[in-house]
C-alpha positions as CSV (number, residue, x, y, z in Angstrom):
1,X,-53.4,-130.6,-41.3
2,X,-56.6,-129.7,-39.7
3,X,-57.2,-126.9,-37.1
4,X,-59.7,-126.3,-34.9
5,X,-60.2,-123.6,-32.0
6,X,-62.2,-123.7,-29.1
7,X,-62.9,-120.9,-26.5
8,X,-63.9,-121.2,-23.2
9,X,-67.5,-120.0,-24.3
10,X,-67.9,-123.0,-25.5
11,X,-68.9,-124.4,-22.1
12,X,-72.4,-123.8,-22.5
13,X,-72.0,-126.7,-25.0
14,X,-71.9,-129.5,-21.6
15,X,-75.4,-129.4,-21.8
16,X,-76.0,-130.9,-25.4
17,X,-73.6,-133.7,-24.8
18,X,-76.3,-135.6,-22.6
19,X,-77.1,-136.8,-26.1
20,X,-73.7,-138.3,-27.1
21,X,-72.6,-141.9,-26.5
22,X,-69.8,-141.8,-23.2
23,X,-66.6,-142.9,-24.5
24,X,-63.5,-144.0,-22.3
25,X,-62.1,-141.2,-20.8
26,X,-58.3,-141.1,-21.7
27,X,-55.7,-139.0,-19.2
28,X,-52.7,-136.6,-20.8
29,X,-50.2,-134.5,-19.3
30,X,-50.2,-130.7,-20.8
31,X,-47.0,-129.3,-20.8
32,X,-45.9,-125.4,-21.4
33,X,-43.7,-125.5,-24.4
34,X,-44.4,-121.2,-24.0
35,X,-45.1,-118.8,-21.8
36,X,-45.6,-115.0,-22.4
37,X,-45.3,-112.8,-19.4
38,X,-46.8,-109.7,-18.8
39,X,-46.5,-107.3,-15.7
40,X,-48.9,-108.5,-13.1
41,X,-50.0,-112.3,-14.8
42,X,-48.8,-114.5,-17.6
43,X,-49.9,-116.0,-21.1
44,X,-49.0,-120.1,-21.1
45,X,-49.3,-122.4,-23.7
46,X,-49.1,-125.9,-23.2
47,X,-49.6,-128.7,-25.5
48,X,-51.0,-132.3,-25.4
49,X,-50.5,-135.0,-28.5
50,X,-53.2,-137.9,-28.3
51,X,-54.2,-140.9,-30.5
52,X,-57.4,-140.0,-31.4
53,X,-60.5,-142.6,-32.5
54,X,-63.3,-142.7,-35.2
55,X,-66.3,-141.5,-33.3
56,X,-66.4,-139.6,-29.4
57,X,-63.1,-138.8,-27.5
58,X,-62.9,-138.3,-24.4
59,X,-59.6,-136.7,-23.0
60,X,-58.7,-136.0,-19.5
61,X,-56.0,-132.9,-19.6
62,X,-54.1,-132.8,-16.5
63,X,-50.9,-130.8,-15.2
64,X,-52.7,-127.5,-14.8
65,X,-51.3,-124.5,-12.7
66,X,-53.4,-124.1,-9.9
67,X,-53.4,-120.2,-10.6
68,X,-55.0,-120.7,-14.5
69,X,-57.7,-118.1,-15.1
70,X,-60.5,-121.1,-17.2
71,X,-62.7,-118.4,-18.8
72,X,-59.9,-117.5,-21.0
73,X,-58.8,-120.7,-21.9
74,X,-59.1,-121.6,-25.3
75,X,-58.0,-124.8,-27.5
76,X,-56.5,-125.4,-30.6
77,X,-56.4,-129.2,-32.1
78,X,-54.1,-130.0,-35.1
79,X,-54.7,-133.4,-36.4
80,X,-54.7,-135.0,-39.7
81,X,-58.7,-135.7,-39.8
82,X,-61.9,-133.4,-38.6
83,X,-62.1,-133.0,-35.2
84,X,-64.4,-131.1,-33.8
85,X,-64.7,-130.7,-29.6
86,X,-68.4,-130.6,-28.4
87,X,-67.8,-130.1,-25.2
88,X,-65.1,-129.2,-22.4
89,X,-65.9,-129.3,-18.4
90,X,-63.6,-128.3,-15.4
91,X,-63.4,-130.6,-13.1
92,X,-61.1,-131.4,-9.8
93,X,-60.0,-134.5,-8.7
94,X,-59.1,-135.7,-5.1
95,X,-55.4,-135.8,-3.7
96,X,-54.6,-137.4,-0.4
97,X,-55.1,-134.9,2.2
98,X,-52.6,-132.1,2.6
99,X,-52.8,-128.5,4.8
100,X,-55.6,-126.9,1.9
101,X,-56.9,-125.3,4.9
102,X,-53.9,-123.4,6.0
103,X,-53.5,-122.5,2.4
104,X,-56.9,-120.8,2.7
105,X,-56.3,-119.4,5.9
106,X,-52.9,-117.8,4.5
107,X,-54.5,-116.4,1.8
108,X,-57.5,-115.0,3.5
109,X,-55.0,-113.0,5.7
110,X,-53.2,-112.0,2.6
111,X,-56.7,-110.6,1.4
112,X,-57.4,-108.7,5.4
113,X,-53.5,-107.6,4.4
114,X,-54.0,-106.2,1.2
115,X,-57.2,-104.7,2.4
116,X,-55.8,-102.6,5.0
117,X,-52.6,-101.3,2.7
118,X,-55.2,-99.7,0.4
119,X,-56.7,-98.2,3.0
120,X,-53.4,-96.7,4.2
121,X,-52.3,-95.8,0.9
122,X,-55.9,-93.6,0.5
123,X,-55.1,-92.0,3.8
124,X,-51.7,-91.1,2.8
125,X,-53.2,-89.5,-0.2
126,X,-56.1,-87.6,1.5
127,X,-54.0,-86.4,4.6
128,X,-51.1,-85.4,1.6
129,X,-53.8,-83.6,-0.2
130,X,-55.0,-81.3,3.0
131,X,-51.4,-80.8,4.6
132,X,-51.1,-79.2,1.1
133,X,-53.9,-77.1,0.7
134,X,-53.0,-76.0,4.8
135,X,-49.4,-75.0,3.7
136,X,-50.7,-73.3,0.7
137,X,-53.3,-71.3,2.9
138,X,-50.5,-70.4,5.4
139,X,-48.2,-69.4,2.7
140,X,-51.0,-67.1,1.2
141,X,-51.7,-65.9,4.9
142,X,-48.5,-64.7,5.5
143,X,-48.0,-63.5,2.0
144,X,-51.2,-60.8,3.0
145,X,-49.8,-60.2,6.3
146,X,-46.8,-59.0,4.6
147,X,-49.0,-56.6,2.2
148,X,-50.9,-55.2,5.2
149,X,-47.7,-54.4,6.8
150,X,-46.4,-52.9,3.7
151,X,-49.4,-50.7,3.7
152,X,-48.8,-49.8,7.1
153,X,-52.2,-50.8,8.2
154,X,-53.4,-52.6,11.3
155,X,-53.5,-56.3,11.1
156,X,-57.3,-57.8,11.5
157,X,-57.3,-59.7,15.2
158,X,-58.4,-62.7,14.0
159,X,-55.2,-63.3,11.3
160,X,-52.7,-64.9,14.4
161,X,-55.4,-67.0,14.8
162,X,-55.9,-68.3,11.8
163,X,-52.0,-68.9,11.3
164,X,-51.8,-70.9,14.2
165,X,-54.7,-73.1,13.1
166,X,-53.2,-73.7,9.3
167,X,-50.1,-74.4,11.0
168,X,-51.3,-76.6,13.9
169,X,-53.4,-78.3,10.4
170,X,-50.3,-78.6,8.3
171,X,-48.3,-80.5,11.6
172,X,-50.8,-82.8,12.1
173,X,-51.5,-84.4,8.9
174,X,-47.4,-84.3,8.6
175,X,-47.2,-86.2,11.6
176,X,-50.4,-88.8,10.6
177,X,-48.4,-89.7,7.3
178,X,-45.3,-90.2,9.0
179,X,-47.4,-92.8,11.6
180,X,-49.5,-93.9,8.5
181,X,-45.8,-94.7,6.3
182,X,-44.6,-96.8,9.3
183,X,-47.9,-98.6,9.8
184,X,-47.7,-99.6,6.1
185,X,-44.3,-100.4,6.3
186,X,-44.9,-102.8,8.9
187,X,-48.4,-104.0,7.3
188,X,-45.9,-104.8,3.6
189,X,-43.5,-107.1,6.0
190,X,-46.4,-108.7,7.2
191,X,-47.0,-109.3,3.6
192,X,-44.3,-110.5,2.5
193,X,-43.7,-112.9,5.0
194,X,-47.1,-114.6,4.1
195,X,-46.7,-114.4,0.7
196,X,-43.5,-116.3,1.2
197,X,-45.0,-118.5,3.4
198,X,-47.6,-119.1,0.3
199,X,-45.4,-119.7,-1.9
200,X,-43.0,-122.3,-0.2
201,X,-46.5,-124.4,0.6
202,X,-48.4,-123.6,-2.0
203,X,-47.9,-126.5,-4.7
204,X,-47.3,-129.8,-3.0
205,X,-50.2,-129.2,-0.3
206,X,-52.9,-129.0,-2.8
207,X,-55.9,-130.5,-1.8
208,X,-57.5,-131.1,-5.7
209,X,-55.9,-131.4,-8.5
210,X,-57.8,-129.0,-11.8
211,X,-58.3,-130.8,-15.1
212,X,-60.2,-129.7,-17.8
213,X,-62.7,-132.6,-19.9
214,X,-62.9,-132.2,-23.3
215,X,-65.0,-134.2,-26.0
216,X,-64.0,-134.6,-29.6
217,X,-65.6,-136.0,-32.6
218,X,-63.0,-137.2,-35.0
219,X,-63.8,-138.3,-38.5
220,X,-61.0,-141.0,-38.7
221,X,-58.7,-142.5,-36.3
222,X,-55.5,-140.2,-36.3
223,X,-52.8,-138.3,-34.2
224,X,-52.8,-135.2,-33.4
225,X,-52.1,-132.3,-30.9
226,X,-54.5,-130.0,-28.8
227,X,-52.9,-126.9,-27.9
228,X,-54.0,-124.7,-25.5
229,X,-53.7,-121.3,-24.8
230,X,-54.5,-119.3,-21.1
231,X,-54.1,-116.6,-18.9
232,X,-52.4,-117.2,-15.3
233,X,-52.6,-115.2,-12.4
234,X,-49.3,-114.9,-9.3
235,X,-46.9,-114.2,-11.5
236,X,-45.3,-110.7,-13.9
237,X,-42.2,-109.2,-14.5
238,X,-40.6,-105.9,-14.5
239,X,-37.5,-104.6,-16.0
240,X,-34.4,-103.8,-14.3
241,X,-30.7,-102.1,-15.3
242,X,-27.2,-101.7,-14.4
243,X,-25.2,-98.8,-16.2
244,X,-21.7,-98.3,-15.9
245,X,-20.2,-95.3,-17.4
246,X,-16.3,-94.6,-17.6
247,X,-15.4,-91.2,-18.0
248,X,-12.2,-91.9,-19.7
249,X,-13.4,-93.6,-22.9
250,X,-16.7,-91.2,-22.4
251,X,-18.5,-94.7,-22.6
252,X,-22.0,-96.2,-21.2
253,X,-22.4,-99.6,-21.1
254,X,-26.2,-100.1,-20.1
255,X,-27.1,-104.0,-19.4
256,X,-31.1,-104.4,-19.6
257,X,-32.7,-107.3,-17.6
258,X,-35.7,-108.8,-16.3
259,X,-36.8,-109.5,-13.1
260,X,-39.5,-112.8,-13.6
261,X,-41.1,-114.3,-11.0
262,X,-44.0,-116.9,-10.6
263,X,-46.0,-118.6,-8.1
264,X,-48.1,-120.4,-10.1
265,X,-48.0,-123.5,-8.5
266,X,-46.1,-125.3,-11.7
267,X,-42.8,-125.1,-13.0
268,X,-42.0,-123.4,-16.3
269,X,-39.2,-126.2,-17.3
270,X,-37.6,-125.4,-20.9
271,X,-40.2,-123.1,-22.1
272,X,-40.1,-120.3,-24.4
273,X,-40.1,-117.1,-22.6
274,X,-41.7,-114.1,-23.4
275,X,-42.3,-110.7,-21.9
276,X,-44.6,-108.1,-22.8
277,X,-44.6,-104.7,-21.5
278,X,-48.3,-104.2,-21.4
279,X,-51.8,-106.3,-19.9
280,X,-55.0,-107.4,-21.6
281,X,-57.6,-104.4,-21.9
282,X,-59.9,-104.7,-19.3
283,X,-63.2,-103.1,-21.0
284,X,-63.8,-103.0,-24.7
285,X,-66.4,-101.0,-25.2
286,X,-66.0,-98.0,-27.0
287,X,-66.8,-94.6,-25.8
288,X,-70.7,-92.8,-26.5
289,X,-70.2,-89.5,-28.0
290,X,-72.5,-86.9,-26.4
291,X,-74.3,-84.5,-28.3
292,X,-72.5,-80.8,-28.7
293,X,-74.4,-77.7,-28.0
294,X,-73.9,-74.2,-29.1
295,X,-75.7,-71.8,-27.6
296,X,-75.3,-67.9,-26.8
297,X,-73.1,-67.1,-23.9
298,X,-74.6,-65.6,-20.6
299,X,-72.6,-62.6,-19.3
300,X,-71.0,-62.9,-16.1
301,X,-70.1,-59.8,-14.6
302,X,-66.6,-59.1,-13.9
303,X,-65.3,-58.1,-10.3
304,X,-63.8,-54.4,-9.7
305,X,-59.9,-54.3,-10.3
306,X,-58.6,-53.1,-7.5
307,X,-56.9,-49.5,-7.6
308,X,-54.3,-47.5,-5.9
309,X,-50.9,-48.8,-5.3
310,X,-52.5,-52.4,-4.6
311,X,-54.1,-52.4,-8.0
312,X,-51.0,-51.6,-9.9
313,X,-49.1,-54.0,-8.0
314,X,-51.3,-56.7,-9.0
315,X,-51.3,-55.5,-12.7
316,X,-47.6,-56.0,-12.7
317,X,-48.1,-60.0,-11.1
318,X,-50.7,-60.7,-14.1
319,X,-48.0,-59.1,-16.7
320,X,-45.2,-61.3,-15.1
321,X,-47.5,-64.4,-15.1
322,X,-49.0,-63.8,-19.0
323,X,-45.5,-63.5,-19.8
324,X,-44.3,-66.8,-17.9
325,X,-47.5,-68.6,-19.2
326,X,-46.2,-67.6,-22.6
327,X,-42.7,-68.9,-22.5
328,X,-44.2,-72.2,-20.5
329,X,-46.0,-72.8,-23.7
330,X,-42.7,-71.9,-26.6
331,X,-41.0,-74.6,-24.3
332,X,-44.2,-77.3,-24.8
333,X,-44.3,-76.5,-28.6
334,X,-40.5,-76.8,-28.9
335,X,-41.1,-80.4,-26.7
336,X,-43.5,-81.0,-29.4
337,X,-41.8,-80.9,-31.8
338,X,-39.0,-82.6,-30.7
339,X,-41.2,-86.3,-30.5
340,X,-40.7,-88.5,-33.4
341,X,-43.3,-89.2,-35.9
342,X,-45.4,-92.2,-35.4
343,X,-44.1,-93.3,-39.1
344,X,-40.5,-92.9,-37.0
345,X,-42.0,-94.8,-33.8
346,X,-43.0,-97.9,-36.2
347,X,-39.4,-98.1,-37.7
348,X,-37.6,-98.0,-34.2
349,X,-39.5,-100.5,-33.2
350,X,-38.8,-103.2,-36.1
351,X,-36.2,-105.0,-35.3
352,X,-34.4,-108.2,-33.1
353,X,-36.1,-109.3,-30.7
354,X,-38.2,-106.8,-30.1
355,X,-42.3,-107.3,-31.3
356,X,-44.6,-105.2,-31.5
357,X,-48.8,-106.4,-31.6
358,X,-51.5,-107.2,-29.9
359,X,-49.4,-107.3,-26.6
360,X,-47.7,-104.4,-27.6
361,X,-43.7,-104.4,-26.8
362,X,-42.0,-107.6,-26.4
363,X,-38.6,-109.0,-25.8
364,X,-38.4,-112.7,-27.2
365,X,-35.9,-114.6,-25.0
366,X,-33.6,-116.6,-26.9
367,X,-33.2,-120.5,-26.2
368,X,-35.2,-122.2,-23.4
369,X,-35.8,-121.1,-20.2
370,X,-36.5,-122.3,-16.8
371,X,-38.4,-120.7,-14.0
372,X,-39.3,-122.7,-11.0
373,X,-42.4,-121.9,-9.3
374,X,-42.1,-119.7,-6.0
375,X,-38.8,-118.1,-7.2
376,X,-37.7,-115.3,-8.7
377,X,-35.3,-115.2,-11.9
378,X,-33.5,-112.9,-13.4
379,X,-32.3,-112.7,-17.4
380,X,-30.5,-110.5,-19.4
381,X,-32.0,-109.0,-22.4
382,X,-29.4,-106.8,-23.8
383,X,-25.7,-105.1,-23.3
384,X,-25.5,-101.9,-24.9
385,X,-22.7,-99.6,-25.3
386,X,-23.1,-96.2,-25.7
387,X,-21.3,-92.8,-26.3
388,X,-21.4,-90.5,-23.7
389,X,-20.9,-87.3,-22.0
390,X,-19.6,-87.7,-18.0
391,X,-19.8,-84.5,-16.4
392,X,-19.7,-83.9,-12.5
393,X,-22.6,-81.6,-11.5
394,X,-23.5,-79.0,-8.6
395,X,-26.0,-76.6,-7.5
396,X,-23.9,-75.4,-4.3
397,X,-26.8,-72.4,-3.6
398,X,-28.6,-76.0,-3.0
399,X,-26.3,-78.8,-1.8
400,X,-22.5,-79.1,-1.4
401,X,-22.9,-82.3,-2.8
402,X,-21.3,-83.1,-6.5
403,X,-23.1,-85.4,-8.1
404,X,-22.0,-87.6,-11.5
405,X,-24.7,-87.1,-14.5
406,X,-24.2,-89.0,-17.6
407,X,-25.7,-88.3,-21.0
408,X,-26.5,-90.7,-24.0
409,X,-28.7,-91.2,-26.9
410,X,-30.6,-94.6,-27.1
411,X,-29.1,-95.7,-30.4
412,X,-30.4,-99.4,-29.7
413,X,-33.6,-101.1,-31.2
414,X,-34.7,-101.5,-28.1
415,X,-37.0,-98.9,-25.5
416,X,-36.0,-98.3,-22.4
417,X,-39.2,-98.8,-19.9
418,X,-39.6,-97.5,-16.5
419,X,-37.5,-99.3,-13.9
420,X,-34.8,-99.0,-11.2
421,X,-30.7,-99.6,-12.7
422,X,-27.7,-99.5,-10.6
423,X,-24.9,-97.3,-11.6
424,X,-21.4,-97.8,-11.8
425,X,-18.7,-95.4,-12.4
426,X,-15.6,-97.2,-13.6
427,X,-17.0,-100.4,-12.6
428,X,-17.7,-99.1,-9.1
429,X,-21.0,-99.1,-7.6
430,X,-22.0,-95.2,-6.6
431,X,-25.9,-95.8,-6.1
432,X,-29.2,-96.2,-7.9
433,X,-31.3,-94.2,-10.0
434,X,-34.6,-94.1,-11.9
435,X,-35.1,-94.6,-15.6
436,X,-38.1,-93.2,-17.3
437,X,-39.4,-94.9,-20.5
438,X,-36.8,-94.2,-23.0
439,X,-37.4,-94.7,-27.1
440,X,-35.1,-95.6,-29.3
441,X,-33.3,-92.5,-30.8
442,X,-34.1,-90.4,-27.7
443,X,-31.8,-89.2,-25.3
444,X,-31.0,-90.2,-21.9
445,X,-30.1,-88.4,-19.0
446,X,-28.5,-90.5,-15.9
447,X,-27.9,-89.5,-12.6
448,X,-24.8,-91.7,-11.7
449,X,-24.3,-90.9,-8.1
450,X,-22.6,-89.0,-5.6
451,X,-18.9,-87.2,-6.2
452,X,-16.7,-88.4,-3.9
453,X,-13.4,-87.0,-5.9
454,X,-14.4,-83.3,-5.5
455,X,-14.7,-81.1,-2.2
456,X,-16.8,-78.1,-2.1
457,X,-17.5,-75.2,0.0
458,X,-19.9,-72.4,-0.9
459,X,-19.1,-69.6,1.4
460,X,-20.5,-66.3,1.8
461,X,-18.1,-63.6,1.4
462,X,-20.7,-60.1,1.9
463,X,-24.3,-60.0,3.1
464,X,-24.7,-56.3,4.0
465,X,-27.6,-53.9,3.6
466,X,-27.1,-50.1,2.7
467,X,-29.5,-47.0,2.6
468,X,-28.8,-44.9,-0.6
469,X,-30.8,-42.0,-1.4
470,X,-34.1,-43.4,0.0
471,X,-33.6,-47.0,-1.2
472,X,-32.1,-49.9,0.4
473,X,-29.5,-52.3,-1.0
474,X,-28.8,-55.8,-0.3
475,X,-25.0,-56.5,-1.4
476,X,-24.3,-60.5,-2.2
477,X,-20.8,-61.6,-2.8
478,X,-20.1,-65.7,-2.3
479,X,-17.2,-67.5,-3.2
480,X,-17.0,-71.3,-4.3
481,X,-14.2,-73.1,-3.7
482,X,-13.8,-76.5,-5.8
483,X,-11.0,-79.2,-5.1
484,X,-10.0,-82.3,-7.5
485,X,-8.2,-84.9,-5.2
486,X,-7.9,-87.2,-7.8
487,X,-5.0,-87.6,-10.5
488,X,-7.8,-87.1,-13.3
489,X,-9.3,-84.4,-15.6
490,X,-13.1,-84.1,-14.1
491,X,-15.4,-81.9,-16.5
492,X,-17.9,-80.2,-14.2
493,X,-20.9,-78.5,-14.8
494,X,-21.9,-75.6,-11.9
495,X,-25.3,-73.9,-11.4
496,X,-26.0,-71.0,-9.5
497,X,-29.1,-68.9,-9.1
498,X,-29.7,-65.2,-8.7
499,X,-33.0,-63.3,-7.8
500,X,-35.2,-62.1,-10.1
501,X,-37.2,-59.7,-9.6
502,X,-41.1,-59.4,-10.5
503,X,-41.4,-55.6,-9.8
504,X,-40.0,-52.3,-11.6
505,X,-39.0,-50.8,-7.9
506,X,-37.2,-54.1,-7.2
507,X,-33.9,-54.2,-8.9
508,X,-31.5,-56.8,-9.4
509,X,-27.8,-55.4,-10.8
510,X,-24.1,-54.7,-10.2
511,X,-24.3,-59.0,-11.6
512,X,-20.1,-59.6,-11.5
513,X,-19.0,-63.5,-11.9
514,X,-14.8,-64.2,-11.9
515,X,-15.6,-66.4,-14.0
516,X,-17.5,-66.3,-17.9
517,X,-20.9,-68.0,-17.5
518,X,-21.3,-70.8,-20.1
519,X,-25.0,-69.1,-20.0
520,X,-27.4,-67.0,-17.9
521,X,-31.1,-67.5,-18.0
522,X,-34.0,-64.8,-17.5
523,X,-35.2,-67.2,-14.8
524,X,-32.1,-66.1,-13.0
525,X,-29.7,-69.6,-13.7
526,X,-26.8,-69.1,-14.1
527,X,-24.3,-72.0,-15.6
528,X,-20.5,-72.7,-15.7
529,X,-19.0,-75.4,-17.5
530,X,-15.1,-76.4,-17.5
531,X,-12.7,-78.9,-16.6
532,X,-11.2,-79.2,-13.4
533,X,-7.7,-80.2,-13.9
534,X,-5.9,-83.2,-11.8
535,X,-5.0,-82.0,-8.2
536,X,-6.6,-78.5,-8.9
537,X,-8.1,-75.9,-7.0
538,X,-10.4,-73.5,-8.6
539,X,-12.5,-70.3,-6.9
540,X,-15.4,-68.5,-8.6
541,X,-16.4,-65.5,-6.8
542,X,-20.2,-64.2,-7.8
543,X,-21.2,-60.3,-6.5
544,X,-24.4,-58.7,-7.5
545,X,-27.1,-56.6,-5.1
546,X,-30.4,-56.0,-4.8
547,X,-32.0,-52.5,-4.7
548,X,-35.6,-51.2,-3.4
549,X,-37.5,-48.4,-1.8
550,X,-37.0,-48.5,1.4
551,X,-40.6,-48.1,2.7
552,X,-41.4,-51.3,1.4
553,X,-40.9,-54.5,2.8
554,X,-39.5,-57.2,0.1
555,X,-40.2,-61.1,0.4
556,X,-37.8,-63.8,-0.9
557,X,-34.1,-63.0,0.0
C-alpha cells in the first residue's frame, strides 16, 4: 500500500500542468467518515475511493461543505501503485438559480451586526474602566475629608466640588452601561434571528456548488482511496453539566455533555465524532530575545515621610499592609504547592477516551454519530459518581439566604473544562452554576442552589455607644435564629464577620459567641459548623465592642 500526501501549497503546481496530456475528468462524491470539533470550527475528513488508470487522472471531488477553509486542505491517496497528484484547482460549478443574493445580504448584515456588538462590548469596557477609577477617587476623597476632620482643620473650598463631579462621573458611566447592556441585548437578538435565518436557508439555496480538481499520475491501473483532511468554519462545541447531589448517601452524580452544533451547510451522517478542547495556533513564530543590560542604578530621591500624628498613622497602614502582603504570598506558595507535577498531569491524563496531542484534550465519541446541518446536538460524554460532602451555607452579616454547597474530588480520568451545569438536589432542579476547569485528582467545590428547607433571621439585639474614661465604645450583640422545617438532619456551615482593626487606639474585644467557633480568622471570620437536627430551632447569640479615643472620628462600622 502506497501513500501520498498533498497540501494545499501544492496549488502553485496548476501552472506546470499546461504541459500534461488532458485526461477525462471523472466526478466522486467525498464523504466525512470523521469529524473532529474544536470550539469555534471543525477538523473533517472525508474520503473518496476511485479506479485509477495508467497515465493522467483526472478526478472531480464533489460534496464539499460550503464553509471548508481550502488553504488547509490537504490529501492523502492510498492505492496499490505510485500515484503522485501534480496538481489540484478549486473550482465552482453552476446550480439552477436559488436566493444566493439574500444569502449575501443576510450575511452582510450579520457582519454590520457583529460589527456594532464589538463596539458595544469596547464601550462597556472603557465606560467600566472610568466609573471605576471615579468611584475609587470618590472613595479616596472622602477618605481625606474624614482625616481633615479628624485633624480638626478647615476643609479646602473646592473638595464639595470635586465630590459632586466624581459622583455626577461615577452615575453617568453607570447609567451609559446600563443603556449600552440593553442596546447589546437587543443588537444579540437581532443576531440570532439572522443567524437562524442563515441557517434554515443556507444549504439548499446555494448558487455554486465547490469542488476541488485534482490530477494524478499513476504508475499502473489500480484502486485506491484519496483522503482528505480540512478545516471548516460555522461550527464548535462547548461542554456542558448537570450535577445532582443527594445529601443522604453524601453522593454527586456529575453527567458531562457536549453541546455540538454546525452550520456548515452539509450533514455529518454516521461520522466519527471528535471534540477537542483547544484551536489551531494562530502564529508560529517564536519569540526574539532582546538583549539584557546591566548597568549602575541612578538614584531617585525619596519624598519626606510625613511626621506628627499623620506620619505615624501612616507608618502603622504600611506595617498592616507589609504584613498582609506577607501572608497573601504564604497563601500563593501554599497554592503552589498544592498543583500536581507535570509528571502527575501526564498520568491523569492517560486513559479512556480521553487523548491528549497535537489538539491537546479530546473526548473520542464512541459509535457513529449524526449531526445535521443548522442544528444543534447534544451528547453525553460521561456519568460520574462521586463522594461528597452536602452542607447548607450562610453568611447572614451578608444575605439571609442559605445556600447548598457541595464538595468532591475529581476522581475520574477525565478534566472538567469551563462551562455552565445545572444542579439538582435529590433529583430536584435548584438552579445553575459555574464550573471552572477542574483536573483530575483536584477538588471541586459546587454551589448547588438556594435553601429553601431552612429560615433565617439575623437580628440585632444591642447597637449602643458609651463614653468611658475618654474613649468611646461601640457595644454589638446579634442574635441568629435558624429553623429546619424539614424531617431531615441538615449539616450547616455559618460565617460571620467581626471588625478588625488596623490601629493600636482602635480596639476590638469583649469577643463572646453562645456558641464554640469551628474557627476564627485574624481577618476577622469567624465559622460555625454543626448539624441542625429535623424540626429544630437553634440561636447563636455573638457580643463583642469596639473601643477608641473619643476625639477621633473612626470609619468602617
Amino acid at each position: 500500500m502506497r501513500t501520498i500526501i498533498l497540501t494545499a501549497s501544492l496549488l502553485a503546481l496548476i501552472l506546470c500542468s499546461a504541459s500534461t496530456a488532458m485526461a477525462e475528468v471523472t466526478a466522486l462524491s467525498a464523504k466525512v467518515v470523521s469529524v473532529t470539533v474544536l470550539p469555534d470550527r471543525a477538523e473533517e475528513i472525508s474520503t473518496v475511493d476511485a479506479d485509477f488508470v495508467a497515465g493522467n487522472n483526472r478526478i472531480m471531488i464533489r460534496n464539499f461543505s460550503p464553509s471548508v477553509d481550502f488553504s488547509s486542505l490537504r490529501l492523502k491517496v492510498l492505492a496499490d501503485a505510485d500515484v503522485m497528484v501534480t496538481a489540484m484547482t478549486i473550482a465552482s460549478i453552476p446550480i439552477p438559480e436559488g436566493s444566493s443574493e439574500k444569502l449575501q445580504e443576510l450575511q452582510q448584515k450579520i457582519n454590520a451586526l457583529l460589527d456594532e456588538i464589538a463596539v458595544l462590548n469596547d464601550s462597556i469596557k472603557v465606560l467600566s474602566v472610568k466609573g471605576e477609577y471615579a468611584a475609587r477617587l470618590l472613595e479616596n476623597t472622602r477618605k481625606a475629608i474624614g482625616i481633615i476632620l479628624a485633624r480638626g482643620e478647615a476643609l479646602p473650598a473646592n473638595l464639595a466640588e470635586k465630590v459632586d463631579y466624581l459622583t455626577s462621573i461615577a452615575l453617568d458611566c453607570r447609567n451609559k452601561i446600563g443603556e449600552a447592556q440593553l442596546k447589546l441585548a437587543d443588537k444579540k437578538k437581532a443576531l440570532d434571528d439572522l443567524q437562524r435565518e442563515m441557517a434554515a436557508s443556507y444549504g439548499p439555496s446555494r448558487k455554486a456548488e465547490t469542488t476541488a480538481i485534482v490530477e494524478l499520475q499513476s504508475t499502473a491501473a489500480c484502486k485506491g482511496t484519496i483522503e482528505l483532511k480540512y478545516l471548516v468554519w460555522n461550527s464548535g462545541w462547548y461542554p456542558t453539566y448537570e450535577v445532582n447531589v443527594t445529601p443522604d448517601t453524601k453522593e454527586a452524580v456529575v453527567t458531562y455533555a457536549a453541546i455540538v452544533g454546525q452550520a456548515t451547510g452539509a450533514d455529518w451522517d454516521g461520522v466519527s465524532l471528535t471534540l477537542a478542547t483547544s484551536t489551531p495556533s494562530m502564529s508560529l513564530v517564536p519569540p526574539t530575545p532582546q538583549p539584557w543590560i546591566v548597568s549602575y542604578d541612578i538614584p531617585v530621591p525619596k519624598p519626606a515621610a510625613p511626621t506628627g500624628a499623620y506620619g505615624r498613622r501612616m507608618e502603622r497602614k504600611n506595617k498592616a499592609l507589609e504584613k498582609n502582603n506577607a501572608m497573601n504570598e504564604d497563601a500563593k506558595d501554599k497554592a503552589k504547592g498544592d498543583e500536581p507535577a507535570e509528571e502527575e498531569l501526564a498520568e491523569m491524563m492517560d486513559a479512556g477516551a480521553v487523548q491528549e496531542g497535537g489538539l491537546s484534550v479530546s473526548f473520542a465519541l464512541p459509535g457513529k454519530m449524526v449531526v445535521p446541518s443548522g442544528s444543534t446536538v447534544k451528547f453525553q460524554i460521561t456519568q460520574v459518581t462521586f463522594p461528597a460532602e452536602v452542607r447548607d451555607f450562610a453568611v447572614p452579616s451578608v444575605t439571609p439566604t442559605t445556600f447548598i454547597r457541595a464538595v468532591f474530588v475529581n476522581t475520574s480520568e477525565y478534566p472538567f473544562l469551563a462551562g455552565v451545569a445545572r444542579c439538582f438536589v435529590d433529583g430536584s432542579l435548584t438552579g445553575t452554576t459555574y464550573i471552572a476547569r477542574i483536573m483530575p485528582g483536584r477538588q471541586v467545590k459546587l454551589a448547588m442552589g438556594i435553601e429553601r428547607r431552612v429560615k433565617m433571621e439575623r437580628k440585632t439585639v444591642t447597637d449602643k455607644l458609651d463614653e468611658r474614661g475618654g474613649k468611646l465604645r461601640r457595644v454589638f450583640e446579634y442574635k441568629i435564629e435558624l429553623t429546619n422545617n424539614s424531617d431531615k438532619v441538615i449539616p450547616y456551615e455559618l460565617r460571620e464577620r467581626i471588625p478588625i482593626s488596623d490601629d493600636d487606639d482602635i480596639k476590638v474585644n469583649g469577643m463572646d459567641f453562645s456558641d464554640k467557633p469551628f474557627e476564627q480568622t485574624a481577618e476577622g471570620f469567624v465559622t460555625w459548623k454543626f448539624d441542625l437536627g429535623a424540626k429544630e430551632k437553634k440561636i447563636l447569640v455573638i457580643k463583642y465592642y469596639v473601643e477608641w479615643p473619643k476625639d477621633k472620628a473612626i470609619f468602617g462600622l
